[in-house]
Every structure is written in structure tokens, then in C-alpha cells.
C-alpha positions in Angstrom: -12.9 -28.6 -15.3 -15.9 -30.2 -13.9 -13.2 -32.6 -12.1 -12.1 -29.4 -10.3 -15.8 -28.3 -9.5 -16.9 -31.8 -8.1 -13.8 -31.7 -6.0 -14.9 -28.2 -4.9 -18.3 -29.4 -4.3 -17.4 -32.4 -2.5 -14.8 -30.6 -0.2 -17.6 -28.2 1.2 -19.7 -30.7 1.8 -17.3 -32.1 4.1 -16.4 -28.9 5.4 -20.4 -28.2 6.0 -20.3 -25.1 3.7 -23.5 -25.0 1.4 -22.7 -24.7 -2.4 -23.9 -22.2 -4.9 -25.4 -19.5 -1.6 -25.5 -15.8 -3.1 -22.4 -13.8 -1.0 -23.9 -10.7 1.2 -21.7 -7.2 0.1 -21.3 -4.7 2.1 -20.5 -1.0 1.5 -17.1 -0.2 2.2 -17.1 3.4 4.1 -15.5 5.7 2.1 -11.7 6.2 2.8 -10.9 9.5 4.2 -8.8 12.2 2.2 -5.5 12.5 3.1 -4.0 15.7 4.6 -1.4 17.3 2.6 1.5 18.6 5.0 3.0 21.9 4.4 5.2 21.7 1.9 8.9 21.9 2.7 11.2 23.8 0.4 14.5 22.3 -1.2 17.2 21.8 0.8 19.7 24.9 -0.3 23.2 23.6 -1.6 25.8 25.5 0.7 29.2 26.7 -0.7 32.2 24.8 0.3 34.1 27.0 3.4 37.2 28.6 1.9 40.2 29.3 4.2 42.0 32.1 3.2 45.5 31.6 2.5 48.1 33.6 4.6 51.0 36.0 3.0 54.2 34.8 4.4 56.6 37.9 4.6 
């Protein structure tokens, strides 16, 4: 493990990133609510079309 850290080390130095510097946070703005739609109603099943079957005389 310290191999792995003396490689890190070594790596930003050659880069020209300074080791063990504190990271600045900043405050993530707050995400907005999201807007329900109206709500759409179920899709109504429709009975099959019957044709009517004609009387032969």
C-alpha cells in the first residue's frame, strides 16, 4: 500500500499537483421539485365489433 501512495505522490509531483491540499466544497443548489402532470386515466378496453349475421330466406 504505501507502494501505491509513493507512486501517487510521485506522479503529482510530475504533474505539478501539490499533495495532501484540503479540497474546497461547494453547496450544491437544491434541485427543483418536479411537476406532476395531470394524471391520465387507463386506457378503456373496447369490445370487439360484432357483425351481425344475415337470415338467408
Amino acid at each position: 500500500m504505501t507502494a501505491l501512495e509513493q507512486s501517487v505522490s510521485q506522479a503529482r509531483e510530475r504533474c505539478g499537483e501539490t499533495g495532501g491540499g484540503t479540497a474546497t466544497l461547494h453547496e450544491m443548489p437544491a434541485k427543483p421539485k418536479k411537476k406532476t402532470g395531470a394524471k391520465k386515466a387507463p386506457a378503456k378496453k373496447t369490445t370487439a365489433k360484432k357483425t351481425t349475421r344475415r337470415k338467408s330466406a
